[in-house]
C-alpha positions in Angstrom: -11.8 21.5 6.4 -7.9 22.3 5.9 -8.3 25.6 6.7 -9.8 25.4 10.2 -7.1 22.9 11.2 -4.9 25.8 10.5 -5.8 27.7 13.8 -6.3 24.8 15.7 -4.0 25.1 18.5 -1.2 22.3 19.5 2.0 21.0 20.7 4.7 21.7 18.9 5.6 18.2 17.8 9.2 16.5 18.7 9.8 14.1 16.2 12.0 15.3 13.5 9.9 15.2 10.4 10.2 19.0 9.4 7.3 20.2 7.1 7.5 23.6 4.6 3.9 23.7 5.4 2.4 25.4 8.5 -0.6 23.8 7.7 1.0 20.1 7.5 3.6 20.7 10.3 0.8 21.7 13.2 -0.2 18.1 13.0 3.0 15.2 12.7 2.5 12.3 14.0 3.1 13.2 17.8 0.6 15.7 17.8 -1.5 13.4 16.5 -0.8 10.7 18.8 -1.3 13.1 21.4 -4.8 14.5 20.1 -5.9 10.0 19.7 -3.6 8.3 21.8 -6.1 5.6 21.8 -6.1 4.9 18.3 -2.5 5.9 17.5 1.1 4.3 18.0 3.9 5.9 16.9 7.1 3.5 16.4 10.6 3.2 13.7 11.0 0.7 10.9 15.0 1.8 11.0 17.2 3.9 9.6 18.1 6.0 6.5 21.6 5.5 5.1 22.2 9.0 6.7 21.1 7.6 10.2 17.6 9.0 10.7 14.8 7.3 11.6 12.0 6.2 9.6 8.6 7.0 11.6 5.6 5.4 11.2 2.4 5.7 12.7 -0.3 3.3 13.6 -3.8 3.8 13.4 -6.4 1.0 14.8 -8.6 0.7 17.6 -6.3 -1.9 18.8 -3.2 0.3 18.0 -0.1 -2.3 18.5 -1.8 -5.5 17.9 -2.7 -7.6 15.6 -6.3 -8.7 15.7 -7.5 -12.1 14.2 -8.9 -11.6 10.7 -8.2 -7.7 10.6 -6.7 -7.0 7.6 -3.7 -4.4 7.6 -3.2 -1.2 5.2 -0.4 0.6 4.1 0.8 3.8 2.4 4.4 5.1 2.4 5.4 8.4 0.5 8.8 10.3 0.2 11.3 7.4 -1.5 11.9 10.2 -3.9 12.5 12.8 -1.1 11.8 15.9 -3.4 8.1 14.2 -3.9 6.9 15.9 -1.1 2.9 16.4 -1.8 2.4 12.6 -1.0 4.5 13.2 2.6 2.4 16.4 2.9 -1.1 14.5 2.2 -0.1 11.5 5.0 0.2 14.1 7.6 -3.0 15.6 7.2 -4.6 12.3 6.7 -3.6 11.0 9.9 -5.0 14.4 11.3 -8.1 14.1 9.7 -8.9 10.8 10.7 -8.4 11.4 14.1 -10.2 14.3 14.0 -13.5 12.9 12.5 -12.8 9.5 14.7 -13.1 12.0 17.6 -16.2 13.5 16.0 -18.1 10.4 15.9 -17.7 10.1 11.9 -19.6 6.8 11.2 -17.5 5.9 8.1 -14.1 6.8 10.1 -14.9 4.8 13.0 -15.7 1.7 11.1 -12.7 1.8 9.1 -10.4 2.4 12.1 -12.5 -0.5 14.0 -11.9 -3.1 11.3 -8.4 -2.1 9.8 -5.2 -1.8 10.9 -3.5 0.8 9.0 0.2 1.9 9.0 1.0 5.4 7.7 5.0 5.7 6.5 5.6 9.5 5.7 9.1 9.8 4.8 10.6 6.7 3.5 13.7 9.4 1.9 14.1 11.6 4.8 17.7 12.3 3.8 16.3 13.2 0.5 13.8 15.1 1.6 16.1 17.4 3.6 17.9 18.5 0.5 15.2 19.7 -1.5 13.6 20.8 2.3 16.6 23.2 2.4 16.2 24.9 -0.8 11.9 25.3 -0.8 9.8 24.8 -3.3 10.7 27.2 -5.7 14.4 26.0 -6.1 14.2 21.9 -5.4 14.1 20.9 -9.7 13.3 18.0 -10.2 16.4 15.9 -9.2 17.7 17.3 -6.1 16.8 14.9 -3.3 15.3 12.6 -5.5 17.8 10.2 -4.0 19.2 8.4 -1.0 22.0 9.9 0.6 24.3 7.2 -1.5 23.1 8.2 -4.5 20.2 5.0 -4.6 16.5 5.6 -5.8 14.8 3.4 -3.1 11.6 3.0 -4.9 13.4 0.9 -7.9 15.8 -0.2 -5.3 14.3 -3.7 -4.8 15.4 -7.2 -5.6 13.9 -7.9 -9.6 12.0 -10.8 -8.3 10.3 -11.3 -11.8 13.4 -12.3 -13.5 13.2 -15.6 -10.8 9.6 -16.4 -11.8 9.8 -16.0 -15.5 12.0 -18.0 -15.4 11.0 -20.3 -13.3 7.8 -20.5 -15.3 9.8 -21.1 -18.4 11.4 -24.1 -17.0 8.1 -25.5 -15.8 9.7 -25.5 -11.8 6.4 -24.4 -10.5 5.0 -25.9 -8.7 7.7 -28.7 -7.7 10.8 -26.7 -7.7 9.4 -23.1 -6.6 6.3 -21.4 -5.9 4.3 -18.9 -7.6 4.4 -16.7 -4.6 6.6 -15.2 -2.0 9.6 -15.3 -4.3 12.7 -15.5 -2.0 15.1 -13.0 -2.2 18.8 -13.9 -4.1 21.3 -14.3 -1.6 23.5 -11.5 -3.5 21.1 -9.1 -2.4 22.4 -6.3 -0.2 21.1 -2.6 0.3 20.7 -1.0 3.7 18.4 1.7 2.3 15.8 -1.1 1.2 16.6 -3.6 3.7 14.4 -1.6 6.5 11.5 -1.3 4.7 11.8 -5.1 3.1 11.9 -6.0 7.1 8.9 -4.5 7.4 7.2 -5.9 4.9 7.6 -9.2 5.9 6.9 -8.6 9.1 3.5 -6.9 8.9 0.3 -8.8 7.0 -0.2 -6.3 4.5 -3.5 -7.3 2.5 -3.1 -4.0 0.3 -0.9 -0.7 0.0 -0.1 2.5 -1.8 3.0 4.3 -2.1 2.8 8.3 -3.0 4.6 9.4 -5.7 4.8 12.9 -7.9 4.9 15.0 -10.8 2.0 13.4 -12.6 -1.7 12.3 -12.3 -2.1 8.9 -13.2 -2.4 5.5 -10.8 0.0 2.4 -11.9 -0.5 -1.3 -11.5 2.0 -4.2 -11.8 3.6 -5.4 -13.5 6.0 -2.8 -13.6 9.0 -4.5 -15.2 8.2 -5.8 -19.1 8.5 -9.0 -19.4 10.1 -9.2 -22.8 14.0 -8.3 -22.9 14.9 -5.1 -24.5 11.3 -3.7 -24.5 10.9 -0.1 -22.8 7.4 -0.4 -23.1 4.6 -3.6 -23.2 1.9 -4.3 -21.2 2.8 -7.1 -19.2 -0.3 -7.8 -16.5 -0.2 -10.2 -13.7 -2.5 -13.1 -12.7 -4.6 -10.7 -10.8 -4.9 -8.1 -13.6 -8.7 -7.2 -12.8 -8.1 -6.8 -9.4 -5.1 -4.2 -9.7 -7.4 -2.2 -12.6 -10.1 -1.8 -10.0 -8.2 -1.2 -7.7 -6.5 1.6 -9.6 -9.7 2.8 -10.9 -11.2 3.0 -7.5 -8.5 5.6 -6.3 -8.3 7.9 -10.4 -12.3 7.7 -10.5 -12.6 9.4 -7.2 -10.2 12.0 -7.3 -10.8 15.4 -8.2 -8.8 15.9 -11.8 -7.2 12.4 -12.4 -10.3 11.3 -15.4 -11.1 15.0 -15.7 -10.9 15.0 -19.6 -10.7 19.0 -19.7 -7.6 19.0 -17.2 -4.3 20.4 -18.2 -2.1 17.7 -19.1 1.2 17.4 -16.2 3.6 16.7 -19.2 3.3 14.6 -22.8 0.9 12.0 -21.9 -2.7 12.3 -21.4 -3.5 9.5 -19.1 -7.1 10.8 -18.0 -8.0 9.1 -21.7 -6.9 5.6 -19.6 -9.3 6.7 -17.0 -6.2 7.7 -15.1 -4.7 4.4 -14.8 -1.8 2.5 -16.5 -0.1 -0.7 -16.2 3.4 0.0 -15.4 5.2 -1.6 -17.7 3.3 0.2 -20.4 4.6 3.5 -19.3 8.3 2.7 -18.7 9.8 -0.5 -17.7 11.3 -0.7 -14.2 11.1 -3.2 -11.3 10.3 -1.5 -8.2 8.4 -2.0 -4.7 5.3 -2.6 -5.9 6.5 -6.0 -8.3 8.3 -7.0 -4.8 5.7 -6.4 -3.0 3.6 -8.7 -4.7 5.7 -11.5 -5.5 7.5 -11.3 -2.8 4.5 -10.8 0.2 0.9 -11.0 0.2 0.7 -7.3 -0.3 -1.3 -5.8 -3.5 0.6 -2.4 -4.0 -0.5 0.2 -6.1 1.8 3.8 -7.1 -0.6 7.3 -6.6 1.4 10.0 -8.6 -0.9 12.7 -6.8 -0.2 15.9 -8.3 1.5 17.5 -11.5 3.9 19.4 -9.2 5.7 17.4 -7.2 6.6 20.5 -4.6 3.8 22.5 -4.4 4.0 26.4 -2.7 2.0 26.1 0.5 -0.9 28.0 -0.7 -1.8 25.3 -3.1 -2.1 22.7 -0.4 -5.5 22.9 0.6 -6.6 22.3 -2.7 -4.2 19.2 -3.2 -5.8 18.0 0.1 -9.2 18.4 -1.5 -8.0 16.3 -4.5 -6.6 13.7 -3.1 -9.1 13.1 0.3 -12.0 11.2 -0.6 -9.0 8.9 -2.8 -7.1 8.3 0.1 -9.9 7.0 1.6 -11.7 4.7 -0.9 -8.9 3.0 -2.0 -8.2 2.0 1.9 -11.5 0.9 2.0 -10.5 -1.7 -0.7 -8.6 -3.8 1.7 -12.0 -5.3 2.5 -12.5 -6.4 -0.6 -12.6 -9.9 -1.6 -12.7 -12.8 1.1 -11.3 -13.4 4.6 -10.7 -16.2 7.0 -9.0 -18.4 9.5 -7.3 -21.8 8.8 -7.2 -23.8 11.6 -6.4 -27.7 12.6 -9.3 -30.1 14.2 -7.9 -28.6 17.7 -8.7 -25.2 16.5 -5.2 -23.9 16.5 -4.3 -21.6 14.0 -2.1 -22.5 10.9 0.9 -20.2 9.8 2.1 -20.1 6.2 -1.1 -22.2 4.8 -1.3 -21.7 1.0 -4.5 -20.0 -0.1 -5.2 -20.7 -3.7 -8.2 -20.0 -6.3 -8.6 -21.7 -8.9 -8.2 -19.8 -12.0 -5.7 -17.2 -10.7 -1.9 -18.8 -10.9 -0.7 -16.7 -7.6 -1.7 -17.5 -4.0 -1.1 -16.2 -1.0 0.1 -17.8 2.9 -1.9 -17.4 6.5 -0.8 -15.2 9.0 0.5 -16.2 12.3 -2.8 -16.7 13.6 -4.0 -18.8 10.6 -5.8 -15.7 8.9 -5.9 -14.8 5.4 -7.3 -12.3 2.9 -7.8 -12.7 -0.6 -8.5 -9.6 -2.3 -11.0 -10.5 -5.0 -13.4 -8.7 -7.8 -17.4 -9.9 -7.8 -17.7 -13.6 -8.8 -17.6 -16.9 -7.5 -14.2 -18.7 -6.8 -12.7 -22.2 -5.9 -10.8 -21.6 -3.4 -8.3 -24.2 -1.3 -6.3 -23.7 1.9 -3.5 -26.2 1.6 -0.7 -27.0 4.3 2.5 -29.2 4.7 1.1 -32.6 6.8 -2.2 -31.7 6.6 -4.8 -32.6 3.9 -6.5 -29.9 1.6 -9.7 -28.5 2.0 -11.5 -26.7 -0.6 -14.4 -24.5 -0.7 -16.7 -22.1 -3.1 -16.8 -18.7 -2.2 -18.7 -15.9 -3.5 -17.7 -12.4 -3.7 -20.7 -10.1 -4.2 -20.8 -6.1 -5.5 -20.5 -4.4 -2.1 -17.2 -5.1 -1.3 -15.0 -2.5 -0.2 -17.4 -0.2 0.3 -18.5 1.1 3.8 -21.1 -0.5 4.7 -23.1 0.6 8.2 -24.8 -2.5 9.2 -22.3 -5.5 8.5 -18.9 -6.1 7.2 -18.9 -6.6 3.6 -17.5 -10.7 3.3 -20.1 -13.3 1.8 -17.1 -15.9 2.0 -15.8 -14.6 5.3 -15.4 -18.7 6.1 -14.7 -17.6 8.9 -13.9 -20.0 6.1 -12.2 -21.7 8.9 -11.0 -24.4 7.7 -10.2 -27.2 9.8 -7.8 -29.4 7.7 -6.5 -32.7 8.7 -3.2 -34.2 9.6 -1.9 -36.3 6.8 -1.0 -40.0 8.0 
């Protein structure tokens, strides 16, 4: 429990990610890594405008590697640096996960031993330090909100669905462009983004949520409308009933986010949406998570976690309480769907194979190593790996009820191929 970490004794940690919570700054990443140095890596995506660097931490039982058809997690928090419950909640999640690994906790142990998950607590850390300075009482709910050059990093990305729609609308795809990984326009410059873009690209990412505050309410791309001029229209994508799920899977298991008899944060009472929205719906504006998923392979999700989005330090523990068992099953999610390795008749890996299903006009590309994962809700799929100068191969896959749930015995994949496909050079 929260309170016993609290006299827990450690090493002051000597990274500089300062915390207004005792509770929160007993255990930053360091202290952590020093606690599970076998399941922890600590290591920098970059730099803020205002040169400090962005920490992440690692947690696998292969911390530092990739392993073949281990799919990799994400949550970041902080791009609004005076939203500082969602930092707040990462800290004490890494904690807490090491703790309970070290404790022999059967459902913490198989989720570190099958995922590779990357923890990003502060992608604002310049404007976290300005509402850090003034406290909780003082902060309002526009100091720090920003970079230190004035940029809101969250809606900071390039607007990727412009390029599809229209490319859609022109009938380009699939000869001219594809309906995935979107490139980036060449005009595109911001340093504040660019790290975390890097970073992105460079990691698998199967599924991710970024932290944000002042309300209760999970939201699902699209988040930009897709008619001009509209504020507010519900524009889904191809994998609508995937991102609902997915949303529903962290609102239904928090504490107050479907709790009809809750106060309401401000106007809108999303717990009568079961405490999810589409994005678009509630206020148009292209962010991470439409980049993230035209641009990578990453499903990414937004977790406004609390009402307050600067709570005093005694209301932590229960903000901890509300948010724990959420944090978890919506990482557990990353399992969900189906998995495998394409390989050639040599048994080689293939990079940047397309994955399609039929059905569902947006795929997804291999790994390095040839691996894939298709996150997926119960059914049965066509589903075809496809690469340049070699010849398709399709197969049917079936997806059944127990995905993403912990399961003791086996890991949840009906499809798991090791759907290796072995697909044949074209003559």
């Amino acid at each position: 429990k929260v309170t016993e970490w609290h006299v827990l004794h450690v090493r002051t940690e000597r990274l500089p990610l300062k915390s207004p919570y005792t509770l929160s700054a007993e255990y930053k990443p360091g202290v952590v890594n020093e606690m599970c140095p076998n399941i922890t890596r600590i290591y920098n995506i970059g730099k803020s405008h205002g040169g400090l660097k962005l920490y992440a931490i690692e947690i696998s039982d292969n911390p530092g590697e990739h392993e073949v058809g281990e799919p990799e997690f994400r949550y970041t928090a902080g791009s609004h640096g005076n939203e500082v419950l969602g930092r707040e909640l990462l800290l004490l999640l890494m904690q807490f996960m090491c703790l309970e690994y070290l404790s022999g906790n059967p459902r913490i142990r198989h989720l570190v031993e099958e995922t590779r998950i990357h923890l990003l607590p502060s992608v604002n850390p310049d404007g976290y330090e300005k509402a850090f300075e003034v406290g909780s009482e003082l902060s309002g709910w526009s100091l720090g909100r920003w970079s230190q050059d004035g940029i809101d990093i969250h809606h900071n990305f390039p607007d990727l669905n412009s390029v599809l729609w229209e490319g859609e609308a022109k009938k380009w795809i699939p000869r001219k462009m594809f309906n995935h990984h979107v490139a980036i326009p060449e005009w595109y410059q911001s340093k504040n983004t660019r790290s975390l873009i890097a970073w992105m690209e460079k990691m698998p990412f199967v599924l991710g949520g970024n932290l944000q505050g002042g309300e209760l309410v999970v939201t699902f791309p699209y988040d930009r409308t897709r008619s001009q001029g509209v504020t507010r229209e519900q524009t889904p994508t191809p994998d609508d009933h995937v991102f609902r799920w997915l949303a529903f899977s962290y609102a239904s298991t928090h504490r107050l986010m479907t709790d009809a008899n809750r106060r309401v944060c401000h106007t809108e009472d999303f717990a009568k949406e079961d405490g999810t929205i589409n994005g678009a719906s509630w206020h148009t504006a292209a962010g991470m998570n439409d980049f993230s998923y035209l641009h990578t392979n990453c499903f990414e999700l937004s977790m406004y976690v609390g009402c307050d989005k600067f709570p005093h330090e005694s209301e932590l523990p229960e903000e901890w309480e509300n948010n724990r068992e959420s944090l978890l099953v919506f990482m557990e999610q990353v399992h969900r769907g189906i998995k495998g390795v394409v390989r050639d008749l040599q048994g080689r890996g293939i990079a940047n194979a397309i994955i399609s299903v039929e059905g569902i006009s947006h795929d997804i590309r291999t790994a390095l190593d040839g691996d894939y994962w298709r996150l997926l809700n119960p059914g049965e799929y066509r589903v075809t790996a496809r690469a340049e100068g070699y010849s398709l191969s399709s197969k049917k896959c079936e997806v059944g009820y127990e995905m993403g749930l912990y399961i003791k015995e086996s890991h949840p994949f009906l499809c798991s191929q090791r759907y290796t496909v072995n697909i044949h050079k074209s003559l």
